[in-house]
C-alpha positions in Angstrom: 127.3 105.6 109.5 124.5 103.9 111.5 123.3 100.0 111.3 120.4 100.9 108.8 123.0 102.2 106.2 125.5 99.4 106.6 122.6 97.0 105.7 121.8 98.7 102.8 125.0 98.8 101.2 125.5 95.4 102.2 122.3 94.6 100.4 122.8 96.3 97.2 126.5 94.9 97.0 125.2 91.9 97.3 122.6 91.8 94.6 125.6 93.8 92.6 127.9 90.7 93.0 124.9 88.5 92.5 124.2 90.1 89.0 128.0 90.4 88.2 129.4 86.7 88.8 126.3 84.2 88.1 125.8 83.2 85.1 121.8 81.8 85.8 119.4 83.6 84.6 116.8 83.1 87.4 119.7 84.1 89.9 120.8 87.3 88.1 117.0 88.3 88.1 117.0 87.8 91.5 120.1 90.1 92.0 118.7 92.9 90.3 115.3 92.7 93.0 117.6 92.7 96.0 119.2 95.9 94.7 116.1 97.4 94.2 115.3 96.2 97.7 118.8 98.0 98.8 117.5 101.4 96.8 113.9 101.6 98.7 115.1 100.8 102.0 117.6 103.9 101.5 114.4 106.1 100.3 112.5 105.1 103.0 115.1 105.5 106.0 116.3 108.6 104.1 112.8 110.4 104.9 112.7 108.9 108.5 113.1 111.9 111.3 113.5 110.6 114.8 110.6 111.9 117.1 108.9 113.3 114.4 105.2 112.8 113.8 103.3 110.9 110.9 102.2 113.5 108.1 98.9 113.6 109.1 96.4 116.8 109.7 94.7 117.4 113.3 94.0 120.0 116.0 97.6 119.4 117.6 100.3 121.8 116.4 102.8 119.4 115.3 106.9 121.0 115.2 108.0 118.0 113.0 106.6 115.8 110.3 108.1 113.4 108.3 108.0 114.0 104.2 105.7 112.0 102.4 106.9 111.9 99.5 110.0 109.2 99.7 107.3 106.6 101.1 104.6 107.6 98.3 108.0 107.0 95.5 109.1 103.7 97.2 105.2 102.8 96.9 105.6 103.5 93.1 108.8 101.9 92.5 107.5 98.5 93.9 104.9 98.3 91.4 106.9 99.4 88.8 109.5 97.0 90.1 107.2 93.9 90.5 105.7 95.0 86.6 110.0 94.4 85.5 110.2 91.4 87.1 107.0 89.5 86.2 108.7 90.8 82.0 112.0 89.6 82.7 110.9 86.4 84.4 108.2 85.8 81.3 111.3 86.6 78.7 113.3 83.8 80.9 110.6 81.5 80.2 110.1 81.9 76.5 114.0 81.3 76.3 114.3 78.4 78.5 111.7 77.2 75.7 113.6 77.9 72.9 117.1 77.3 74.1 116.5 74.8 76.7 118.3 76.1 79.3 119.0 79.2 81.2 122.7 79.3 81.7 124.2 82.3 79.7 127.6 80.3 79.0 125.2 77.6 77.1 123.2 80.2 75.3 126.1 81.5 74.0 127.4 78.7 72.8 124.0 78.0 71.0 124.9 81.1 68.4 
């Protein structure tokens, strides 16, 4: 298992205990965007061939390309990604308004 790898698991099990043990709202949000920062730097170094050229057409024969397609899904997944997060951080706000706070043990307590 290389360096790049390493990171990336580090990465996700960090957002994964970030999401697991606070109890902030704002944090936990923040949690889930470093995992799906953990999940496209896998998709992206997953496609990565070294010595292999960029997917692009000319006169040259080429013997090795790297695939597309992982860097055209990690393209998607940001803006689908950024679309979650801009939701989730508006729901935060309309129940900070209402509850006053965005500490889940308080919320709770509000039932």
């Amino acid at each position: 298992m290389d360096i790049t790898n390493l990171l990336i698991v580090y990465l996700f099990c960090l957002g994964f205990y970030c999401v697991i043990t606070e109890k902030n709202l704002i944090k936990i949000a923040v949690g889930i965007n470093i995992m799906e920062a953990a999940i496209l730097l896998f998709l992206v170094s997953s496609a990565s061939i070294p010595g292999a050229s960029p997917p692009i057409i000319n006169s040259e024969a080429i013997s090795v390309i790297v695939d597309p397609i992982p860097h055209a899904l990690s393209l998607t997944a940001i803006v689908i990604g950024a679309g979650t997060t801009g939701f989730l951080l508006s729901l935060i706000i309309r129940l900070y308004e209402h509850a006053g706070t965005v500490r889940l043990d308080n919320i709770k307590e509000m039932k």
